[in-house]
C-alpha positions as CSV (number, residue, x, y, z in Angstrom):
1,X,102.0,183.6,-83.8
2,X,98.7,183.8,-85.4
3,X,95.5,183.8,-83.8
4,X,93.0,180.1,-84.2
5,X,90.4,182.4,-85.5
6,X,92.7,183.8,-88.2
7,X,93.8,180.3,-89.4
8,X,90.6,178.8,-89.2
9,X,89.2,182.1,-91.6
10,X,92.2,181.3,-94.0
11,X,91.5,177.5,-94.0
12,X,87.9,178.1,-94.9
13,X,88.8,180.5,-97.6
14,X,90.9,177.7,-99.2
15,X,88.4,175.1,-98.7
16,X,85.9,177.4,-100.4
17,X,88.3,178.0,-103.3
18,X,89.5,174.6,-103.8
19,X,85.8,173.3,-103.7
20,X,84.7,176.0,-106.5
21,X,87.8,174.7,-108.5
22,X,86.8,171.0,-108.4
23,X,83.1,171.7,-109.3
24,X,84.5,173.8,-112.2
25,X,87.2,170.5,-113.1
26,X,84.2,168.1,-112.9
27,X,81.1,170.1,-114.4
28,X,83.8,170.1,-117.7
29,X,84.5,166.8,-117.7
30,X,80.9,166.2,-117.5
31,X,80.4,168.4,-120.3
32,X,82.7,166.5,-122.6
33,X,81.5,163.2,-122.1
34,X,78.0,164.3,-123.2
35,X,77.4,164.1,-127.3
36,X,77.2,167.6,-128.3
37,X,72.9,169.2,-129.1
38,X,72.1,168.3,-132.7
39,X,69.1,171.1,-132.5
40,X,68.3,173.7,-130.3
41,X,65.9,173.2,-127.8
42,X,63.6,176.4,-128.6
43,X,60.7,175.6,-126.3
44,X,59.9,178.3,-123.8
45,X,58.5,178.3,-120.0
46,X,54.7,178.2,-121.8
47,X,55.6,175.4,-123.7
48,X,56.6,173.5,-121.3
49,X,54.0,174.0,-119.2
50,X,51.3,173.2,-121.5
51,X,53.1,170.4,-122.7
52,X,53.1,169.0,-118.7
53,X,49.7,169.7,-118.1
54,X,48.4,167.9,-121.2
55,X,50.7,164.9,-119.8
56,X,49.3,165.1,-116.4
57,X,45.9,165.3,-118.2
58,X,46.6,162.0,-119.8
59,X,48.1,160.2,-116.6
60,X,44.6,161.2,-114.5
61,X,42.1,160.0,-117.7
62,X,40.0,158.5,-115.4
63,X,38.2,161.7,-113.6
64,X,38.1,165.1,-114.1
65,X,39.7,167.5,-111.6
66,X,38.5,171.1,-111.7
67,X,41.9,172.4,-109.5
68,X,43.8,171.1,-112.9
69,X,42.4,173.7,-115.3
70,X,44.9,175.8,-116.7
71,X,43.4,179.3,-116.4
72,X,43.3,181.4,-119.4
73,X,45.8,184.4,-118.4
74,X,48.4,181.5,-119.0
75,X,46.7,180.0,-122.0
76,X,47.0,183.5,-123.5
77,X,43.3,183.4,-124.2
């Protein structure tokens, strides 16, 4: 007879398995009900950035903060 701790290793294993298998089955189906990219998103990590900082620039027009300043070894400056 087998041990509990060798069943409950084995059941585990499965679970693990089976839950990798259905995140697979549903990230796909996901995928296909999205429309497919027209264009490339080519924006890097810098662009983004800057782009969110000049956003949260806009959303706080009403003061200046000093801690928001994006400092120039990111700027490229």
């Amino acid at each position: 007879m087998r041990e509990y701790k060798d069943l409950e290793k084995e059941f585990l294993r499965r679970v693990t398995k089976n839950t990798r298998r259905y995140v697979g089955i549903h990230a796909s189906a996901i995928d296909d009900l999205f429309p497919k990219p027209i264009e490339a998103f080519h924006d890097d990590d810098h662009d983004i950035l800057m782009t969110r900082r000049v956003d949260d620039g806009n959303n706080n027009a009403d003061g200046f903060d000093p801690r928001q300043k994006m400092p120039l070894e990111i700027k490229g400056c």
